[in-house]
N, C-alpha and C positions, 0 to 999 in steps of 0.2 A: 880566858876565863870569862864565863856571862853573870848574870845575875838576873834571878825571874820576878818581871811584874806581880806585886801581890794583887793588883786591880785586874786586870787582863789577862796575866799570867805571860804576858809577850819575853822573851831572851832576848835582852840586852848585854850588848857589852861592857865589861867589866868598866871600863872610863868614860861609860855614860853616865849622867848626872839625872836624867829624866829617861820614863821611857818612851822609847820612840813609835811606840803605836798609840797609847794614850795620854801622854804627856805625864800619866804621874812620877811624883819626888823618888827617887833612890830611895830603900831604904837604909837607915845608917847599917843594924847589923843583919846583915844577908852574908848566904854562904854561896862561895864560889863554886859553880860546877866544874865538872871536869870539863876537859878539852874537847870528848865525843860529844858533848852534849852542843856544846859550840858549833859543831861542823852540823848537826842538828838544825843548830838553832839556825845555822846560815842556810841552811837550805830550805827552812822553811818560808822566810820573808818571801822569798820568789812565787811560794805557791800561795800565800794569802795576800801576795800583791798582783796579783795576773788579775782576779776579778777584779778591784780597785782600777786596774788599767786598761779593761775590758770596757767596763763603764765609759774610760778618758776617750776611749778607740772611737765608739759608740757615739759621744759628743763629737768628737773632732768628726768622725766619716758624715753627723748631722746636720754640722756648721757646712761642710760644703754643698748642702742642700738647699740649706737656705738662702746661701750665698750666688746657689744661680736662678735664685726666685726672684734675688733681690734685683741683679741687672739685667733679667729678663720685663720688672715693672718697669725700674728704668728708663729700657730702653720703648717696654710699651708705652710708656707716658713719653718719651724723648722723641719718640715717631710716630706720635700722635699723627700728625699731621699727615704723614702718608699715611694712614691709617683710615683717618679722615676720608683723605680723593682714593681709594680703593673702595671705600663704601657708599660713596657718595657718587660714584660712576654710576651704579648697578642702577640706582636709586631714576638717575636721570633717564636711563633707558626704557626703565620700567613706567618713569611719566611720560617719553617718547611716544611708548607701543597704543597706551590708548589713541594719542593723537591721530596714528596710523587707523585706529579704528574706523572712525567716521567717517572716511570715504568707504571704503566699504559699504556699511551702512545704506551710505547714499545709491552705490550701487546697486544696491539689492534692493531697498525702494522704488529705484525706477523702473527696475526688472519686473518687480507686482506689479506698478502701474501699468506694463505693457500687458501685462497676464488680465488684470483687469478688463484692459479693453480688448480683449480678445472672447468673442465669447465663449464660452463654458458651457456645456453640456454639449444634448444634439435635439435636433429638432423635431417635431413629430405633427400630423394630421389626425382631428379626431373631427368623429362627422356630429353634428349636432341634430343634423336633421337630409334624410333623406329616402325616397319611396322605398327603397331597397333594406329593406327590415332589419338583416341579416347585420347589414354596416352599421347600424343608429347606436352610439358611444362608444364605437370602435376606436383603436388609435393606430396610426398606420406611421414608420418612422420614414423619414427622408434620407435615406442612404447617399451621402454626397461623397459620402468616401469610395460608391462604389459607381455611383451617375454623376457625371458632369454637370447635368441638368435632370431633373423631374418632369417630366410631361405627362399630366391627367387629360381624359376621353372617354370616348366609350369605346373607343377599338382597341385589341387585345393588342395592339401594336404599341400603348403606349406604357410608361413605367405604373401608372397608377389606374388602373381599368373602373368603371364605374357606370354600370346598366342602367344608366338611367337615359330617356328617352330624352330629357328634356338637351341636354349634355352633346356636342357637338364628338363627330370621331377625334378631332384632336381639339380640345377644347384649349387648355391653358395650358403653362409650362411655367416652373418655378426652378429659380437656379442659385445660387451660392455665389455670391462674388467680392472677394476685401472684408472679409466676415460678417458683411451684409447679405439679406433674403431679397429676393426678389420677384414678382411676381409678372408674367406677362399674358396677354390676351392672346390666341391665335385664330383672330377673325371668326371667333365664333358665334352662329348662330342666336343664342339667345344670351349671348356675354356674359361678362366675368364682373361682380360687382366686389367692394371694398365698403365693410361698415365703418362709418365716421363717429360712431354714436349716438345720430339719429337716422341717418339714411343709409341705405346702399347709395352708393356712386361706382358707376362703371369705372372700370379699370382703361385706361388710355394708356398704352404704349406699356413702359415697366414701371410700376412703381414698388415702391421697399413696403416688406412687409415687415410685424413686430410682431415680440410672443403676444400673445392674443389677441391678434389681427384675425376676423371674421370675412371669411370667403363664402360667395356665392355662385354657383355655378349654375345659371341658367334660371330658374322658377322654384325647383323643389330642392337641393344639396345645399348645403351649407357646412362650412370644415370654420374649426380655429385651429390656429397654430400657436402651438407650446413649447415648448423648449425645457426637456431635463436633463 
């Protein structure tokens, strides 16, 4: 025998005192249901308590969620410390690598400085002044990549041909040596001078020539040398 919640309406049994979905009092006169209603009434708690234990499922499958956050902080807080020297390796390699930098650095400084004193460009003859019309601010290069030496004349024999009378057959010759110019006489007739800034002065033996070093060949030619 049950007897029905008048709050809820929930099937209790008969020698319940309260009911057991809502807690409310028995009432004093209530009437007994049949027996089918019983079997009823027992098979219903199963279905309106599955969501209620669905919910319970739900917290408990939660709780182990947060229960492996919790000694996962733990154990990140408890091994800190290797935590710590795994992070603090990287760190030191990485102030290492600059260190490594600066020689480098250094090499590659000294590398310009030797590019530096190496000179740069190529060389070239331009005529400033001479009877030959045709040549007067011409600029003629000095192929030393493809002559050993330069030799100016006036015979077709030499690298640099130059009609002028005054101008001996093999007047001068100019040659490249330790990436210095240099210029020499060859016993020419009316010689080879070098302007100082005020004068010509003959050329004696070899002497080094500089980008805009002023050459004279004889009375009437005269070359500078430039460098681009």
């Amino acid at each position: 025998m049950t007897w029905k919640c008048p709050i809820c309406g929930y099937e209790n049994s008969d020698d319940a005192l309260f009911c057991m979905q809502c807690g409310a009092k028995k009432p004093e006169n209530v009437k007994a249901e049949p027996p089918a209603v019983q079997q009823e009434a027992n098979q219903q708690p199963p279905i309106s308590a599955q969501p209620s234990a669905e919910p319970q499922a739900q917290e408990q499958s939660s709780q182990p969620v947060v229960a492996t956050e919790q000694p996962n902080q733990q154990l990140t807080s408890g091994g800190q410390s290797s935590v710590q020297t795994s992070v603090e390796q990287p760190i030191e390699q990485s102030v290492q690598q600059p260190s490594q930098t600066p020689p480098q650095s250094v090499s590659v400084g000294s590398a310009t400085q030797q590019t530096l004193q190496t000179p740069a460009g190529k060389y070239y003859l331009i005529f400033i002044a001479t009877p030959v019309s045709a040549l007067n601010k011409s600029k003629l290069p000095l192929e030393f990549d493809v002559f050993e030496s330069i030799s100016i004349g006036r015979s077709p024999e030499n690298v640099i041909v130059i009609p002028d009378p005054e101008i001996s057959r093999r007047h001068a010759i100019i040659s490249l040596e330790g990436g210095k110019l240099y210029i020499e006489d060859l016993n020419s007739t009316n010689g080879t001078y070098l302007y100082d800034g005020k004068l010509f002065q003959p050329v004696k033996g070899k002497q080094e020539l500089a980008p805009g070093s002023i050459i004279k060949l004889g009375s009437n030619t005269m070359l500078k040398i430039v460098i681009e």
